[in-house]
N, C-alpha and C positions, 0 to 999 in steps of 0.2 A: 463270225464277224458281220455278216450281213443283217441278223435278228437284232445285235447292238447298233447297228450305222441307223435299220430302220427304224430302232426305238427310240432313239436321239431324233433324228427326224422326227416322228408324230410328236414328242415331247417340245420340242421348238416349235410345230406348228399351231399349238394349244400355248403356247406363250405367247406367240405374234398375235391368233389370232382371238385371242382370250375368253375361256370358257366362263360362264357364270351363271349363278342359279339364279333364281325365278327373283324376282325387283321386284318390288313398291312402285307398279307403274300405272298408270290409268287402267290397264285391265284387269286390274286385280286389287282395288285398293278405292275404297269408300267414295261414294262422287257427291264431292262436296262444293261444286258445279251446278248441278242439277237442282236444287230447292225449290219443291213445290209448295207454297201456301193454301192453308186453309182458315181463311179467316184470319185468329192471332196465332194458328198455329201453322207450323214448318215441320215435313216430312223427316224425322229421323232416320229411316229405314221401310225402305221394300223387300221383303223375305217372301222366298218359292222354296216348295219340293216334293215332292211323292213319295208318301208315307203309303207304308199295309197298310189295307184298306181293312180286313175284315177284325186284326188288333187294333184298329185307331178304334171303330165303332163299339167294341166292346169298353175300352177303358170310356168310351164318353157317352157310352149307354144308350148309343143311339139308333140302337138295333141289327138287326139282321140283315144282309144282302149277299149270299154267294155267289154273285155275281160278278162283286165287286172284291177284284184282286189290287188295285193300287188306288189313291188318294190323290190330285192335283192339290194340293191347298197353297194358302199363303195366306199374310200379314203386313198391313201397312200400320206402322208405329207414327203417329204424329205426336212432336213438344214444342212444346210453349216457344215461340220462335225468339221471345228475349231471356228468361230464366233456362231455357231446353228443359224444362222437367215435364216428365208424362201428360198429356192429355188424354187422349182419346188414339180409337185403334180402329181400323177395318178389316174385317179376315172376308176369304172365300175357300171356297170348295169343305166348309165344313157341316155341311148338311144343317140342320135348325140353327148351328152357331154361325152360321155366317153370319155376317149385320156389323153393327155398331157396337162400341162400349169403352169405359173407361180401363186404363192400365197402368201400372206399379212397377216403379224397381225396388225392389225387397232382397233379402240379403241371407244367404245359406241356399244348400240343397242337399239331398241324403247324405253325401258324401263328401262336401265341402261347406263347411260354416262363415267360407269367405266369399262364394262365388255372387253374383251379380245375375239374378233372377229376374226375370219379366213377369209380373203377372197378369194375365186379362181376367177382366171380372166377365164371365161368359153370364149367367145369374148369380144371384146375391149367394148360390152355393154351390157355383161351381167355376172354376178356374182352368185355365190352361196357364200352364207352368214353363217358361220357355230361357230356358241356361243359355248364359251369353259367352257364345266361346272365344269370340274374338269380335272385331269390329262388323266381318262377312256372316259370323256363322251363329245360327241359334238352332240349342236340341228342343227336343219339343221332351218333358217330363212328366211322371204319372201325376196321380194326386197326392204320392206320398214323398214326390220333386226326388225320385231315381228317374234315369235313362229308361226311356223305353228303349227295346231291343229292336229290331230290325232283321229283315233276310237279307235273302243274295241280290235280291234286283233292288230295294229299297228301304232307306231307313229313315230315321225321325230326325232327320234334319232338314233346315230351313237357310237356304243361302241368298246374302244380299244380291236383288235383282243390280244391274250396273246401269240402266237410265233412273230409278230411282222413283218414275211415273208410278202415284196408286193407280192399283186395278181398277179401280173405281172413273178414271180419269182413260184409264187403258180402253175399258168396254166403252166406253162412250166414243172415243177417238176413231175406235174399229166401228161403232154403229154408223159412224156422222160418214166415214169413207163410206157405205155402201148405200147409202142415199143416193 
């Protein structure tokens, strides 16, 4: 009698005081708030994350470093602030690719002929391929747009930062505080 009074109990108190799972709230949910301009163009997305380091440099052939066990990178996506379509893009932490360059939504990848692809023109032959999983999240794909795989500590994805600031606006903001 008492295992039934107690489970009636926690049952009621999970009514009164009502459980719910994770919401569409500011901490987790696109800040569309924050728009940073550049010129005529408006920040779509700031995306981080720590990729293998020694499989990232293989697939973008940028050499060797046994040193180097994980990857800091990211991507700032800027669009045309009145049409939103592609302009221009800023990555870091990817060794020669960092910089500038234009970007593409294009449509398929190995295993979906519907999904909603990013691509960065890194040079005229070579790409990064970045599947759009949802509004927060983008994988980062080979050159033949499959998953790259991943270990136990990290994998190829890339998650919306939540101020929205490019790095670019970032490094300078941390330079100007230590003046």
């Amino acid at each position: 009698m008492k295992i039934i009074t107690a489970s009636l109990i926690i049952c009621f108190c999970f009514l009164i005081t009502g459980v719910h799972t994770q919401t569409n709230q500011l901490s987790n949910s696109p800040g569309k708030t924050s728009i940073v301009s550049r010129g005529s163009s408006s920040v779509y997305g700031v995306f981080a994350g720590r990729t293998p380091c020694q499989e990232f440099l293989k697939e973008f052939n940028l050499g060797e470093n046994p040193a180097c066990v994980k990857r800091k990178m990211g991507v700032t996506l800027y669009q045309d602030s009145v049409t939103h379509k592609p302009t221009i893009y800023e990555t870091w932490g990817m060794a020669k690719w960092t910089g500038r360059g234009k970007w593409h939504i294009i449509q398929g990848s190995a295993t979906d002929p519907k999904a909603i692809v990013f691509q960065l023109d890194l040079d005229p032959d070579t790409f990064l391929y970045l599947l759009k999983g949802d509004e927060n999240v983008l994988f980062i794909l080979d050159k033949n747009k499959n998953f790259l795989i991943g270990n136990a500590d990290h994998s190829y994805t890339l998650n919306r930062e939540r101020n929205n600031i490019p790095w670019s606006q970032k490094l300078y903001l941390e330079n100007k505080g230590s003046e």
